[in-house]
C-alpha positions in Angstrom: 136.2 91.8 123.6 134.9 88.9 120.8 137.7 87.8 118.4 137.8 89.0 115.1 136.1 87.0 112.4 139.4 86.1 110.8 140.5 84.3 114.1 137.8 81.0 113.0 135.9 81.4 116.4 133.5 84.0 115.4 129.6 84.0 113.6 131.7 83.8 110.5 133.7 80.3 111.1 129.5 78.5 111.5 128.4 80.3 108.7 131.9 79.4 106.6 131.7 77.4 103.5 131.7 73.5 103.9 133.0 70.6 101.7 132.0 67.3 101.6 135.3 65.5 100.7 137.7 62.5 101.2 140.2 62.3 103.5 142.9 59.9 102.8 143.6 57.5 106.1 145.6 53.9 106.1 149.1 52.9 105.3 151.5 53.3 102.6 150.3 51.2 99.4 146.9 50.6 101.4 144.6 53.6 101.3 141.5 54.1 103.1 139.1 57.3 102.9 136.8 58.9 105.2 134.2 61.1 103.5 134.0 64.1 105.6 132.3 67.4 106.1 135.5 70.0 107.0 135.9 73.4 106.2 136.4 74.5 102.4 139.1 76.8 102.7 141.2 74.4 105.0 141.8 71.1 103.2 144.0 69.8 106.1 141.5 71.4 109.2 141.1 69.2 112.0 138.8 68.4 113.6 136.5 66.7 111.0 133.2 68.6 111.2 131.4 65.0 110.4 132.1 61.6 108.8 129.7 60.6 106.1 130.9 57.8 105.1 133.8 55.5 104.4 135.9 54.2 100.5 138.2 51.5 100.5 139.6 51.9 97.2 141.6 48.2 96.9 139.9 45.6 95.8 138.8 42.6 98.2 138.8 39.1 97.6 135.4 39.4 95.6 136.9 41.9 93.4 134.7 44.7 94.9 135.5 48.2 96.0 133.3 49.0 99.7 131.9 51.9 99.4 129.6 53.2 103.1 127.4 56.7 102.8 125.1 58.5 105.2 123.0 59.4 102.6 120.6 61.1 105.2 123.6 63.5 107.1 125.0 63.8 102.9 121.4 65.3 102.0 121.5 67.1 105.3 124.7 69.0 104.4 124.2 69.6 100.9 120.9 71.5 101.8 122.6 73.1 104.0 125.3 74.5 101.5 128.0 72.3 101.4 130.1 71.8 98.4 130.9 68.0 97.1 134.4 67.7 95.9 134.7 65.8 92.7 136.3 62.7 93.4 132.8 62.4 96.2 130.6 63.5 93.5 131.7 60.2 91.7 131.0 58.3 94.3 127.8 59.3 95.0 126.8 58.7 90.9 128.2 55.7 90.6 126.2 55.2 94.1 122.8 56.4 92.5 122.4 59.6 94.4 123.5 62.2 92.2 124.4 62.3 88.3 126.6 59.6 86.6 130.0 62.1 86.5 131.2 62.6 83.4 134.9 61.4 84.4 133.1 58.1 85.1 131.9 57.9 81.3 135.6 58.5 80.4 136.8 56.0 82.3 134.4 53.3 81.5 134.8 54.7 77.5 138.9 53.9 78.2 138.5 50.4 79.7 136.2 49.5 76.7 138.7 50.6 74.0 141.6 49.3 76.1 140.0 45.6 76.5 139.1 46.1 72.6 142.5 46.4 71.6 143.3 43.8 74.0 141.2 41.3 72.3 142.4 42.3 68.6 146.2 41.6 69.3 144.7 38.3 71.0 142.9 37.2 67.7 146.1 38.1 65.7 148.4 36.2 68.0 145.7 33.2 67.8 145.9 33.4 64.2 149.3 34.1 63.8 149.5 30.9 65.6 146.8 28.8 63.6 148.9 29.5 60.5 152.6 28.8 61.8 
């Protein structure tokens, strides 16, 4: 007698929903992502379907975030249904293959204002300064 669908081994786990997100691998203060195909209603589910790609999110000696992608196995899952979680979805704008995301204007609208203010309370000091 087949399993029920509910038992994951049936038609229903292939046909089940996919996700195309980060998993979060590495050490404590040093994180390391795998972007990976898994099941959408099991975050945790191992095994991973299929790596797509790789995000180390610190900083190197050049001051550059590494970013790998499949682009070719991302466009082959995404035609075949799979949702991209949104942390992925900025990563592939900021890549070139989908959309700039909108939390990527945000941030980029933050930094400008921050670095703004930054360079105001510089001139004032300066000035401050000139006149003393």
């Amino acid at each position: 007698m087949p399993l029920p669908p509910a038992s994951g081994t049936g038609r229903y786990f292939a046909k089940a929903a996919k996700s195309i997100r980060l998993l979060r691998h590495g050490c404590t203060n040093r994180p390391f992502f795998h972007i990976s195909v898994t099941q959408r209603r099991r975050p945790n589910s191992l095994p991973v379907i299929e790596q797509l790609g790789s995000y180390d999110p610190m900083p190197n000696m050049d001051n550059e975030k590494l970013v790998a992608l499949n682009l070719e196995r991302i466009k082959y899952w995404l035609g075949h249904g799979a949702h991209v979680t949104p942390p992925v979805a900025e990563l592939l704008g900021l890549a070139g293959f989908f959309p700039i995301h909108p939390r990527s204007y945000m941030t980029a609208w933050r930094n400008r204002a921050t670095e703004r203010e930054n360079l105001a309370k510089e001139a004032e000091k300066a000035a401050e300064d000139k006149d003393a």
